[in-house]
DSSP file (Angstrom, degrees, kcal/mol; ACC not computed):
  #  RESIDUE AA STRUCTURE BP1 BP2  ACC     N-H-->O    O-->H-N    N-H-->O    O-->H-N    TCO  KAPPA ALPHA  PHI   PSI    X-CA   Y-CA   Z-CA
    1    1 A X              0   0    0      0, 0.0     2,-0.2     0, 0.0     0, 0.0   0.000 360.0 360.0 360.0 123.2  -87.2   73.3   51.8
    2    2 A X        -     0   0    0      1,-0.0     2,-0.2     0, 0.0     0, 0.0  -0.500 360.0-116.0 -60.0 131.6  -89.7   70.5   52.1
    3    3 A X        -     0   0    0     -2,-0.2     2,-0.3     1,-0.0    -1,-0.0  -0.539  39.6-164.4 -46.5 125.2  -90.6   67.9   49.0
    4    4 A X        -     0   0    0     -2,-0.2     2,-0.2    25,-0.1    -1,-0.0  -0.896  17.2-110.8-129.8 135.6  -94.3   68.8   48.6
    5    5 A X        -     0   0    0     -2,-0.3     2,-0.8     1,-0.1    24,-0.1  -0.620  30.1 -99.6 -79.4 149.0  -96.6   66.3   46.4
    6    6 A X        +     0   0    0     -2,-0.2     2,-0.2    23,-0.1    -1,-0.1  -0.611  38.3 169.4  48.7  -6.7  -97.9   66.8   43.4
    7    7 A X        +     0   0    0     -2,-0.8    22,-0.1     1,-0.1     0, 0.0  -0.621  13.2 157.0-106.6 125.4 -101.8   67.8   42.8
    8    8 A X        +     0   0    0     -2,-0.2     2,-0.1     2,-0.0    -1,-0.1  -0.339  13.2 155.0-153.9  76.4 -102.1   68.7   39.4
    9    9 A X        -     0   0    0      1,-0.1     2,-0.6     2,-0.0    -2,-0.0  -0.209  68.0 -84.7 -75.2 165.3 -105.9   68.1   39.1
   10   10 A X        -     0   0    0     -2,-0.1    12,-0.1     1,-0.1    -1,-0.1  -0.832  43.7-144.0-100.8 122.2 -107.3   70.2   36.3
   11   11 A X        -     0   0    0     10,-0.8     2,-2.6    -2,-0.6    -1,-0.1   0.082  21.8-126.6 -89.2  36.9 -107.8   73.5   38.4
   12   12 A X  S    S+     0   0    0      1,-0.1    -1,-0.2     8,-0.0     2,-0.1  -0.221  81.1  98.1  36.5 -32.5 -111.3   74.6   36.5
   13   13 A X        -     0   0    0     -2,-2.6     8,-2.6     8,-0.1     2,-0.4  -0.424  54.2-178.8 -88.9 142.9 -110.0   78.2   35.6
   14   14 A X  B     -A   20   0A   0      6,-0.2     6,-0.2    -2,-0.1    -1,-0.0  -0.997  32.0-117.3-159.8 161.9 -108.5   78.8   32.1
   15   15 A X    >   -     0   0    0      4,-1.9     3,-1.8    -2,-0.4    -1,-0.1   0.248  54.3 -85.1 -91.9-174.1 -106.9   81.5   30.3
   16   16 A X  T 3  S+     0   0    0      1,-0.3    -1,-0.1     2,-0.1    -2,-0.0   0.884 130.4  60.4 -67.6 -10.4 -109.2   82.8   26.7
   17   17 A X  T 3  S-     0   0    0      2,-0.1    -1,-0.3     1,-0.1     3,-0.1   0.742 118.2-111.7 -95.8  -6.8 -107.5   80.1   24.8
   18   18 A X    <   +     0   0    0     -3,-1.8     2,-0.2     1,-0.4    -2,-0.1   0.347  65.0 147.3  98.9 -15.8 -109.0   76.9   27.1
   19   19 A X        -     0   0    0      1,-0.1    -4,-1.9    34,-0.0     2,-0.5  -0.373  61.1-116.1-102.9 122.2 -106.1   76.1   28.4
   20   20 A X  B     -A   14   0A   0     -6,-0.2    -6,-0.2    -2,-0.2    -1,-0.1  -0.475  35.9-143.9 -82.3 115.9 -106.3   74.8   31.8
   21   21 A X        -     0   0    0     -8,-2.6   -10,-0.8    -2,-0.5     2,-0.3  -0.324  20.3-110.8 -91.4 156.9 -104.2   77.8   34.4
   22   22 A X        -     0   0    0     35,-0.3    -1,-0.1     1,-0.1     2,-0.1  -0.656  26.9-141.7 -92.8 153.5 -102.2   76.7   37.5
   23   23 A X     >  -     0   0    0     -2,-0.3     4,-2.6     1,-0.0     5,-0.4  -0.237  38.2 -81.6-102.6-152.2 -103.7   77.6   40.7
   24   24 A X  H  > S+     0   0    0      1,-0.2     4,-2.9     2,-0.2     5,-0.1   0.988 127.4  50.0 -61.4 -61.0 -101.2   78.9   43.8
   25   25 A X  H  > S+     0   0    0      2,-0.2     4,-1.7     1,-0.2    -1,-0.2   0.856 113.9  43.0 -38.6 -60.8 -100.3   75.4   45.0
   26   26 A X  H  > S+     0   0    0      2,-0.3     4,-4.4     1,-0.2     5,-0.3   0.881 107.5  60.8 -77.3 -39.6  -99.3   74.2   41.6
   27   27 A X  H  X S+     0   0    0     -4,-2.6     4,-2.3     1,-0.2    -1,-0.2   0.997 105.7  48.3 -19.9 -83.2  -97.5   77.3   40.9
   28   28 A X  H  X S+     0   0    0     -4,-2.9     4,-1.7    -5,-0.4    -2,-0.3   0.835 112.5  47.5 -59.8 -32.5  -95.4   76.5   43.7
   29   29 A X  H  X S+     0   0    0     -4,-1.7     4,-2.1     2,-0.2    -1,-0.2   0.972 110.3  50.8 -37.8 -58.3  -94.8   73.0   42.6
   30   30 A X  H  X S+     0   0    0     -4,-4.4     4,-2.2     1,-0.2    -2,-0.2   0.727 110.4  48.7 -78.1 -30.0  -94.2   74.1   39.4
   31   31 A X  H  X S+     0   0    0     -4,-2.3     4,-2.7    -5,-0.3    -1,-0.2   0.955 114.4  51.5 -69.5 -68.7  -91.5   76.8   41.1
   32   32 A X  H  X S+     0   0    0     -4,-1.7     4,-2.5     1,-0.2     3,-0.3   0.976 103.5  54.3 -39.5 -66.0  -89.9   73.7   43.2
   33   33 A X  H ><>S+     0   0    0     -4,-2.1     3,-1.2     1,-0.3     5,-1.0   0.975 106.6  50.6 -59.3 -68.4  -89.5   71.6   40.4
   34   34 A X  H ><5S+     0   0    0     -4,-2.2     3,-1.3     1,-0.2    -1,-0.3   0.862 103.0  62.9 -48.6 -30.1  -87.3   74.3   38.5
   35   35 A X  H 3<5S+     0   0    0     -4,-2.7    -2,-0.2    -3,-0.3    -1,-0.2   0.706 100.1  51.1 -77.5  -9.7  -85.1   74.8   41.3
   36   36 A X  T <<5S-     0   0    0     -4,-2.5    -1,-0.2    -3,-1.2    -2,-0.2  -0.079 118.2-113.4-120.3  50.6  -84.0   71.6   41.2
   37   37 A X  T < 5S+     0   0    0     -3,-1.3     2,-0.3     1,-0.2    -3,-0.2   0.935  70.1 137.7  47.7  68.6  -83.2   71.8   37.6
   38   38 A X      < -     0   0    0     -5,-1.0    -1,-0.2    -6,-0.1     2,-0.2  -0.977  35.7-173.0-132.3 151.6  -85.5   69.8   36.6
   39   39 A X    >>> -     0   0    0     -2,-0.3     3,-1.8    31,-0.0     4,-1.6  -0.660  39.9 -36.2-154.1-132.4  -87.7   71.2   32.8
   40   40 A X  H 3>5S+     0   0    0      1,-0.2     4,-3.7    -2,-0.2     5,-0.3   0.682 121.5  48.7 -59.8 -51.4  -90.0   71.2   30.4
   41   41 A X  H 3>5S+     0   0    0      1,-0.3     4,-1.5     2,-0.2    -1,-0.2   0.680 114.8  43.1 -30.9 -49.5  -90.2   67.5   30.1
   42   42 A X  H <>>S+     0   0    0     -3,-1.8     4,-2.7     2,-0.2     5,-0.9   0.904 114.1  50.3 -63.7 -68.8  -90.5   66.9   33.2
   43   43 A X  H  X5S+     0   0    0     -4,-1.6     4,-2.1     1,-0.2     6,-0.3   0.988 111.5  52.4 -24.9 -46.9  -93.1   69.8   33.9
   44   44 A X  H  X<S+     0   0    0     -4,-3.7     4,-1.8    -5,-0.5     5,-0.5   0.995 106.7  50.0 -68.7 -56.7  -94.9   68.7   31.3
   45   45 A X  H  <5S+     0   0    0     -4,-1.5    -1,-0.2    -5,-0.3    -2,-0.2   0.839 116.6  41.9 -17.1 -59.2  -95.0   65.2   32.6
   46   46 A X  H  <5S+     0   0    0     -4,-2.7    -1,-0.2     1,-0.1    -2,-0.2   0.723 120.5  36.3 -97.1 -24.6  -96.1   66.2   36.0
   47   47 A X  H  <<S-     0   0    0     -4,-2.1    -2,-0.2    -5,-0.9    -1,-0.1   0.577 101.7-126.3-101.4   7.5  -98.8   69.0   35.2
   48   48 A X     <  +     0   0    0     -4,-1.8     2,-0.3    -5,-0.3    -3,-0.2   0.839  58.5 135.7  54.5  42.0  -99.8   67.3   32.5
   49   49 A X        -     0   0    0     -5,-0.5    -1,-0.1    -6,-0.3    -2,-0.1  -0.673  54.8-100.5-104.1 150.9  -99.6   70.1   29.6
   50   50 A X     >  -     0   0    0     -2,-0.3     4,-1.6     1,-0.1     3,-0.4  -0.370  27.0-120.3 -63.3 152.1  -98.4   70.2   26.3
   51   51 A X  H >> S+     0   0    0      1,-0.2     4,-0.7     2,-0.2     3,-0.5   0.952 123.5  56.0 -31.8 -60.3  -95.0   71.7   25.4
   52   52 A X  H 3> S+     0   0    0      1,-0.3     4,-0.7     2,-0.2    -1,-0.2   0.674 101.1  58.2 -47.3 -49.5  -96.9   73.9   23.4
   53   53 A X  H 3> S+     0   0    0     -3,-0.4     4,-0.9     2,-0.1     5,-0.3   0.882  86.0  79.8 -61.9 -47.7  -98.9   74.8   26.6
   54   54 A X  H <X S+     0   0    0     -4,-1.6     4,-2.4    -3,-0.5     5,-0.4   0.965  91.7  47.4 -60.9 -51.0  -95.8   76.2   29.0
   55   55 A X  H  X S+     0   0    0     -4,-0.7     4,-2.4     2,-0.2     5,-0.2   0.994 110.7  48.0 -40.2 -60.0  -95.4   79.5   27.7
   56   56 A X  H >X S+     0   0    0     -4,-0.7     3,-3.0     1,-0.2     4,-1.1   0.865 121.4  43.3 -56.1 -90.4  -99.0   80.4   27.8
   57   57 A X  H 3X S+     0   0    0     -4,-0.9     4,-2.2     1,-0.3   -35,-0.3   0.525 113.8  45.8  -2.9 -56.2  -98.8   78.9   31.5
   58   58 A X  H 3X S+     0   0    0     -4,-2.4     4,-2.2    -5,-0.3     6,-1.3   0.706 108.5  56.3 -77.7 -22.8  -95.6   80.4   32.8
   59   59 A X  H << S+     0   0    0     -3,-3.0    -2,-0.3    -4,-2.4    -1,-0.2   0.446 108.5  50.7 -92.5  -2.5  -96.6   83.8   31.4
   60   60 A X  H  < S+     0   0    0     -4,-1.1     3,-0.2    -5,-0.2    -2,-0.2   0.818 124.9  27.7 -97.1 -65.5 -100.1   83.4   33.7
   61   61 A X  H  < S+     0   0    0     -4,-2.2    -2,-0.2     1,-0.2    -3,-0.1   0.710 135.0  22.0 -96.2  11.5  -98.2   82.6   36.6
   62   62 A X  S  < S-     0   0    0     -4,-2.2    -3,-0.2     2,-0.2    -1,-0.2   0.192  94.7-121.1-143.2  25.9  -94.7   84.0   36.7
   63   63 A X  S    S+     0   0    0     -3,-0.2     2,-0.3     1,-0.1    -4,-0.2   0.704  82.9  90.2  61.7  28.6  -95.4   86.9   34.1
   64   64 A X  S    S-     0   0    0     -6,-1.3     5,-0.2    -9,-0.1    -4,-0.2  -0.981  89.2 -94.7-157.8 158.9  -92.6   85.4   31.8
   65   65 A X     >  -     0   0    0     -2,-0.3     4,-1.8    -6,-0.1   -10,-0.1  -0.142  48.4-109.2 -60.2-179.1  -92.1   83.1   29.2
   66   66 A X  H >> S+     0   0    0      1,-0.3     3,-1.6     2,-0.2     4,-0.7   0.996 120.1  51.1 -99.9 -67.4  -90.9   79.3   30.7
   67   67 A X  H 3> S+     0   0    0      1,-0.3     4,-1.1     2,-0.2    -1,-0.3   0.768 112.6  46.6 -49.1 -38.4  -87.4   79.3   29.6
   68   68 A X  H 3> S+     0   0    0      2,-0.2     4,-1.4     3,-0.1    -1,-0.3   0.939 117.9  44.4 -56.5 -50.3  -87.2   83.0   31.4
   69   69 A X  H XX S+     0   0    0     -4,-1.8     4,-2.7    -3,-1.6     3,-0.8   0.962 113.6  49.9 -67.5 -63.6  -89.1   81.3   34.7
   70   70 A X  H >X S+     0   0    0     -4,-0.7     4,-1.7     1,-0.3     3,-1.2   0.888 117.9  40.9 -71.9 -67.5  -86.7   77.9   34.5
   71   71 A X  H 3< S+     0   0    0     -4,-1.1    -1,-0.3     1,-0.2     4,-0.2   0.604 116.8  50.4  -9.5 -52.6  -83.3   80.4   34.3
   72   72 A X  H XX S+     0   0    0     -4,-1.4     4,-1.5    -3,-0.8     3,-1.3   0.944 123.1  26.7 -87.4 -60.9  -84.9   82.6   36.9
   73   73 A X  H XX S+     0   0    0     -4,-2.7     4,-2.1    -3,-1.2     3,-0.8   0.974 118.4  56.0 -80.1 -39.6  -85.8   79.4   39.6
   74   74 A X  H 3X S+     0   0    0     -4,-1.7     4,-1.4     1,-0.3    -1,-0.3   0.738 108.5  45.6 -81.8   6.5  -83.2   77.1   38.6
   75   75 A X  H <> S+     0   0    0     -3,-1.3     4,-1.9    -5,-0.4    -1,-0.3   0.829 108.5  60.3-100.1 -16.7  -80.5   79.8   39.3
   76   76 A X  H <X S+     0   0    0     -4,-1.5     4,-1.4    -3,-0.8    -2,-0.2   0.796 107.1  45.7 -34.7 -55.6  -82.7   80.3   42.5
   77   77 A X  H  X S+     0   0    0     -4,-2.1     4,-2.4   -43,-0.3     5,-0.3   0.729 106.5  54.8 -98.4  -1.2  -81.8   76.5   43.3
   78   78 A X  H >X S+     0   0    0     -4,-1.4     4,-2.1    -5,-0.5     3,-1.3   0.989 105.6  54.9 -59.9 -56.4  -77.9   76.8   42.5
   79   79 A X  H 3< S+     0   0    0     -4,-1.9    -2,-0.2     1,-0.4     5,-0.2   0.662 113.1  45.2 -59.8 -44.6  -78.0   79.9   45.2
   80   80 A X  H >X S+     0   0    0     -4,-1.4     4,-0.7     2,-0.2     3,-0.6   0.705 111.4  48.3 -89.1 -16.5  -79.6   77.1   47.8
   81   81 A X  H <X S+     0   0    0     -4,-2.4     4,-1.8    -3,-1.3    -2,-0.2   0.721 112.5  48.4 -72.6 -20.5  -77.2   74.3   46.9
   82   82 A X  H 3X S+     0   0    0     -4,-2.1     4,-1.0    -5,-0.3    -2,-0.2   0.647 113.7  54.4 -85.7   0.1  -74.1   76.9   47.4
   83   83 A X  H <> S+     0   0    0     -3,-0.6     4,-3.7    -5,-0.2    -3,-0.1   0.631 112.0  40.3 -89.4 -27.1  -75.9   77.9   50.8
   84   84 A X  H >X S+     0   0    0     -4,-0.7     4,-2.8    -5,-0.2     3,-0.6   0.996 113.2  49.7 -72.6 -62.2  -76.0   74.7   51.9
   85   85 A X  H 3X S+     0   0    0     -4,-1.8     4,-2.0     1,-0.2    -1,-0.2   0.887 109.7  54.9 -16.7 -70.7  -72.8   73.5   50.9
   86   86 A X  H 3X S+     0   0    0     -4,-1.0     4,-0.7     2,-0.2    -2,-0.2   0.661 105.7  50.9 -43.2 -36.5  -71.4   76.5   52.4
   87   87 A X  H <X S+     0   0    0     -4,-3.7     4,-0.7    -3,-0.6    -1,-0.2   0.867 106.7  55.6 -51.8 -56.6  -73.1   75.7   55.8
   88   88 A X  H ><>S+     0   0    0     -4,-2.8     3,-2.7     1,-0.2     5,-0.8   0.952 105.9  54.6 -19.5 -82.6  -71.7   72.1   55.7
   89   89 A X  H ><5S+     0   0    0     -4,-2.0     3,-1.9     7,-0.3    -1,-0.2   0.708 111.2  39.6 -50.1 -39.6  -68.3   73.5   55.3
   90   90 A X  H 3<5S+     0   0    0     -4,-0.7    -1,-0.3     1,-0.3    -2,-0.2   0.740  98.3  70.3-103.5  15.3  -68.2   75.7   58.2
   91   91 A X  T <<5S-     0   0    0     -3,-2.7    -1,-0.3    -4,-0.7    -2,-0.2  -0.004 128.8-101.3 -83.0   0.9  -69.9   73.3   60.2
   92   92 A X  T < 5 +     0   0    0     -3,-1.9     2,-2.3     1,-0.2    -3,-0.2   0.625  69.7 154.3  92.6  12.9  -66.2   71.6   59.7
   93   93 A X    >>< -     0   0    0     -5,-0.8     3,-4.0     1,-0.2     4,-1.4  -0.440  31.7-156.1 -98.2 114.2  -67.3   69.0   56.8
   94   94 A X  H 3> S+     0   0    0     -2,-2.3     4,-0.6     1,-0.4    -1,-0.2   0.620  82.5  45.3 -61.7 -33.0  -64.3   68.3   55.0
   95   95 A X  H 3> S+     0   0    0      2,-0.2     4,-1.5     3,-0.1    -1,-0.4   0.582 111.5  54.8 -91.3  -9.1  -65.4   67.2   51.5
   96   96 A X  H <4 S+     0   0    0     -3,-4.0    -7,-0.3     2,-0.2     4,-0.3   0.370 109.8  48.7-109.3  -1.8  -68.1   70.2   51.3
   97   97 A X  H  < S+     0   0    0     -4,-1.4     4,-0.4     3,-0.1    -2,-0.2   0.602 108.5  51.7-105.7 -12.6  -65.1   72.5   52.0
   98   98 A X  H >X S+     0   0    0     -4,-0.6     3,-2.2     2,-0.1     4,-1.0   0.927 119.3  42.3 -59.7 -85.6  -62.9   70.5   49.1
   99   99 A X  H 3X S+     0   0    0     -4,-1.5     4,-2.5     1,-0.3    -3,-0.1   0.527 108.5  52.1 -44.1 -27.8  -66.0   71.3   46.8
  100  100 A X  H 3> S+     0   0    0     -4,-0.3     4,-2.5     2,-0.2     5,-0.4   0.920 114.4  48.5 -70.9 -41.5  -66.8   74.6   47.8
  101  101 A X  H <> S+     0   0    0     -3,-2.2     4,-3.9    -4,-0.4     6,-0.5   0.983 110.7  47.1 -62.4 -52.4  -63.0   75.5   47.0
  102  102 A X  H  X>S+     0   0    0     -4,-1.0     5,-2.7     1,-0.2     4,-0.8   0.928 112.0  49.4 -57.6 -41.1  -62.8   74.1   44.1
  103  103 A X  H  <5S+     0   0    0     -4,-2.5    -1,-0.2     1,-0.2    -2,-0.2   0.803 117.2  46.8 -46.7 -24.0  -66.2   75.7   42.9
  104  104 A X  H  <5S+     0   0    0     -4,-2.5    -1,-0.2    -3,-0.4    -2,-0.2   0.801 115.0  38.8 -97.0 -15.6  -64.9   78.7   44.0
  105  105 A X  H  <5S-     0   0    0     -4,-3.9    -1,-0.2    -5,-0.4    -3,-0.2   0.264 107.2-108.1-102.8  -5.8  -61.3   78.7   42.6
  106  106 A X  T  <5S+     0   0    0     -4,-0.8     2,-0.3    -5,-0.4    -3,-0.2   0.723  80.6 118.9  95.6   0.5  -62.0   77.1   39.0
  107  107 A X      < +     0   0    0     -5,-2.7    -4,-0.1    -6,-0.5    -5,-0.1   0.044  34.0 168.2-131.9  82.3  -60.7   74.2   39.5
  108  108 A X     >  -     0   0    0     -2,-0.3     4,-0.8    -6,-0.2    -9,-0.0  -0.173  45.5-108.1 -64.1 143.7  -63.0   71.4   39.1
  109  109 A X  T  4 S+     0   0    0      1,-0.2     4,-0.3     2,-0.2    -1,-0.1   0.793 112.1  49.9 -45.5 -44.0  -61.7   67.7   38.9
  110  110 A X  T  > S+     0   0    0      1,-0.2     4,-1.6     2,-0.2     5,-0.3   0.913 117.2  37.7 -74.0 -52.2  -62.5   67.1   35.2
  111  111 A X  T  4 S+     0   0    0      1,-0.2     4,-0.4     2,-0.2    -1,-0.2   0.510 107.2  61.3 -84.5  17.8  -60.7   70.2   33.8
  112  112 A X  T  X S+     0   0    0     -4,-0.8     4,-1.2     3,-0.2     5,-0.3   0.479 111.8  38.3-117.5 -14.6  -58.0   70.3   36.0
  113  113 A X  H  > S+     0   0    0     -4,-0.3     4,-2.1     2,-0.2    -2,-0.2   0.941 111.4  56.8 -93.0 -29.7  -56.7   66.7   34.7
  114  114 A X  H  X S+     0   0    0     -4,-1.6     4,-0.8     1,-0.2     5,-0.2   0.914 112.5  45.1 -85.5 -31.2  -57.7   67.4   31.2
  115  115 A X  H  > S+     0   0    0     -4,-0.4     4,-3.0    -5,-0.3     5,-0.3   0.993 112.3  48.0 -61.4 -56.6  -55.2   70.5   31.8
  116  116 A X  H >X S+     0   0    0     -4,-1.2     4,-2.6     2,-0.2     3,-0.7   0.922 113.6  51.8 -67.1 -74.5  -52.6   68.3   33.5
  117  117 A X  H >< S+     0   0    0     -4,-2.1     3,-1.6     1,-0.3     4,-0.4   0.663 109.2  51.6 -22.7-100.6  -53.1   65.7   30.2
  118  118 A X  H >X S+     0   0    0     -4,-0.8     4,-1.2     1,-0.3     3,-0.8   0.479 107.3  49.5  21.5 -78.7  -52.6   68.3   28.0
  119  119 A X  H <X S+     0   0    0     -4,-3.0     4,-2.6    -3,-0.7    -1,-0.3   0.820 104.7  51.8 -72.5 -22.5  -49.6   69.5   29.2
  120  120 A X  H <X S+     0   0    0     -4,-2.6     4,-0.5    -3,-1.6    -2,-0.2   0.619 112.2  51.0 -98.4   8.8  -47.8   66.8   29.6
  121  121 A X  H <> S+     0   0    0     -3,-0.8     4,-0.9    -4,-0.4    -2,-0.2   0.771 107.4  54.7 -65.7 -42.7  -48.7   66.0   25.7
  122  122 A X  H  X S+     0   0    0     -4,-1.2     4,-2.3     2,-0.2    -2,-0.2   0.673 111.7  40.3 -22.5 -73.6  -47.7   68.9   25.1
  123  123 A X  H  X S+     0   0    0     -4,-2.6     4,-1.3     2,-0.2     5,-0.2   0.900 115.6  50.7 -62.5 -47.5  -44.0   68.3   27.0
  124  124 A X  H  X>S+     0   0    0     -4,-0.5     4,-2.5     2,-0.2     5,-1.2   0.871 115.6  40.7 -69.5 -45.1  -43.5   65.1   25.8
  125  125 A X  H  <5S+     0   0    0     -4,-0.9     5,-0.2     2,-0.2    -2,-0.2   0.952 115.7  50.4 -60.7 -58.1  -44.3   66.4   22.2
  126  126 A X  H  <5S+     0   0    0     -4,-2.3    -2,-0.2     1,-0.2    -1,-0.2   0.770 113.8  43.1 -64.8 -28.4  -42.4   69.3   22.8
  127  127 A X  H  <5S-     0   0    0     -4,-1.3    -2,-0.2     1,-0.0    -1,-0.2   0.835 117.4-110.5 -86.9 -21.0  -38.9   67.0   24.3
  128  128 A X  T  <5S+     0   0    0     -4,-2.5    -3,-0.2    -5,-0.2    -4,-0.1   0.673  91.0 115.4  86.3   4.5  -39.5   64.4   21.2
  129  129 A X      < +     0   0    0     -5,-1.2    -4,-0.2    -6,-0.2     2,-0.2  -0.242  29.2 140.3-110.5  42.0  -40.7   61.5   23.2
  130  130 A X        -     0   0    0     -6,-0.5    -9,-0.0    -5,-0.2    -8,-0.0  -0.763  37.9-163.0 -77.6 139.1  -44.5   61.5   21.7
  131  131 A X        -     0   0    0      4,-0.3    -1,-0.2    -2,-0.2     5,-0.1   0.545  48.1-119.9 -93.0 -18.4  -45.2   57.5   21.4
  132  132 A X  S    S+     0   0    0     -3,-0.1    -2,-0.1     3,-0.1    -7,-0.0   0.534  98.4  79.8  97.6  11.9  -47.8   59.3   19.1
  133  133 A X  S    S-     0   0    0      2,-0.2     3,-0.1     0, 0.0    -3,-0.0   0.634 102.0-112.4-129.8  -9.2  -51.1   58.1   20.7
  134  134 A X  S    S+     0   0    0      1,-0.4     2,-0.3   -13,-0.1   -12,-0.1   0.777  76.6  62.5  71.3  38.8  -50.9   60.6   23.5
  135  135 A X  S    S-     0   0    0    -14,-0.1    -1,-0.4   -15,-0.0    -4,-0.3  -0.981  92.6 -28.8-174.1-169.7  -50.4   59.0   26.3
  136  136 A X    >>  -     0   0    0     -2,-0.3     4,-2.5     1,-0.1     3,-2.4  -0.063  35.7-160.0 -67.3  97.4  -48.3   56.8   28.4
  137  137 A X  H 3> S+     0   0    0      1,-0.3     4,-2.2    -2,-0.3     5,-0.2   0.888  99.3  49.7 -48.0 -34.4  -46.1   54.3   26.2
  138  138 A X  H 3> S+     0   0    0      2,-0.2     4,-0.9     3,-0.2    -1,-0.3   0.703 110.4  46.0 -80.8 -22.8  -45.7   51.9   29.6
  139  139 A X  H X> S+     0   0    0     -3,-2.4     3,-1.4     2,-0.1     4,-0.8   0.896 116.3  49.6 -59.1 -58.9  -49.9   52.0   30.2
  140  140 A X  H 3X>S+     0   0    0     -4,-2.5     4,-2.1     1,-0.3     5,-0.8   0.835 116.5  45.6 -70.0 -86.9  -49.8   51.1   25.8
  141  141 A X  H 3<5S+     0   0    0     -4,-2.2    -1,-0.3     1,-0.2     3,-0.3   0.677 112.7  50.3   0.4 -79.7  -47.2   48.3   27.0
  142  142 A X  H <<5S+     0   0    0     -3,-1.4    -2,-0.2    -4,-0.9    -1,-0.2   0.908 112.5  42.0 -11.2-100.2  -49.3   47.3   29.6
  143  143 A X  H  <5S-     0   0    0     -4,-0.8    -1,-0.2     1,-0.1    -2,-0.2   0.370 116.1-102.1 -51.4 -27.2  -52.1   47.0   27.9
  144  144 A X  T  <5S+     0   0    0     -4,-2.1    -3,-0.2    -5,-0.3    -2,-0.1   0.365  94.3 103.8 118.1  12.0  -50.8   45.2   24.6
  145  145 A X      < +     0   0    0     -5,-0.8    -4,-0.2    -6,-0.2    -5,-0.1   0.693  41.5 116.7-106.8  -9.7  -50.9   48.3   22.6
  146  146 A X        -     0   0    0     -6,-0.2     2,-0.3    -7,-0.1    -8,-0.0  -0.072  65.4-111.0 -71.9-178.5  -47.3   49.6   22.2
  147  147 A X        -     0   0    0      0, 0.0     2,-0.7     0, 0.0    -1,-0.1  -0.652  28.8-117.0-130.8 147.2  -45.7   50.0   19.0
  148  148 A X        -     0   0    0     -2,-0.3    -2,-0.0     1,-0.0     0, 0.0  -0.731  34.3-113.5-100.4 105.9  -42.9   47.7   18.3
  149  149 A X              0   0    0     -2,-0.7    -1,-0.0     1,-0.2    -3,-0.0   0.431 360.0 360.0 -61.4 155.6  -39.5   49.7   17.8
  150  150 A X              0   0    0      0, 0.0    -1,-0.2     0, 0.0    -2,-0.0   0.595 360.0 360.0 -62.5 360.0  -38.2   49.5   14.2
């Protein structure tokens, strides 16, 4: 999907309350811009509306309140970043077939060391060789940090 600019000129038509309505175009900005997780601050930012304003606004053009609309598009742009990804990968591209796996299997970089940590706090705790800081007495050595035995 192509990056599209901008226009968020005040489109003359507005709802009973004065409130200035998106027209098709801006819609579809407004639709872009949630699929790439982007919200209200930013919306507001770029269409120039109040917070206060996006409900009234999302419910004129996508017949639901804005937190319903950003769920609704931004899960919209997960579905095209896992397509893409996915393409990569069978197109032979070697880190977009690491990520996909891992997306697909659970087992994402950050929790799969904070499991590995864990357990081996956990063992060490369990054998009686806790230095008591929960981690590696030869980094704490290292580093200046180790305890001096009694």
């Amino acid at each position: 999907m192509q990056s599209m600019p901008f226009d968020f000129q005040p489109s003359g038509a507005s709802d009973r309350k004065g409130s200035a309505m998106w027209n098709e175009k801006q819609q579809a900005q407004v639709a872009e811009l949630l699929r790439q997780f982007n919200g209200a601050e930013e919306v507001c930012a770029i269409t120039r509306c109040s917070p206060e304003e996006l409900d009234a606004l999302s419910q004129d053009a996508f017949k639901c309140s804005f937190e319903q609309a950003k769920a609704v598009f931004a899960a919209q742009g997960r579905a095209m970043v896992r397509n893409a990804l996915m393409s990569a990968a069978m197109e032979g591209n070697i880190k977009a077939i690491d990520m996909l796996c891992r997306e697909q299997m659970g087992m994402g970089p950050v929790e799969s060391r904070a499991k590995t940590m864990k357990a081996k706090e956990a063992e060490a705790d369990a054998d009686g060789n806790s230095d008591g800081g929960g981690g590696s007495s030869v980094l704490k050595l290292v580093q200046g940090k180790a305890r001096k035995p009694a």
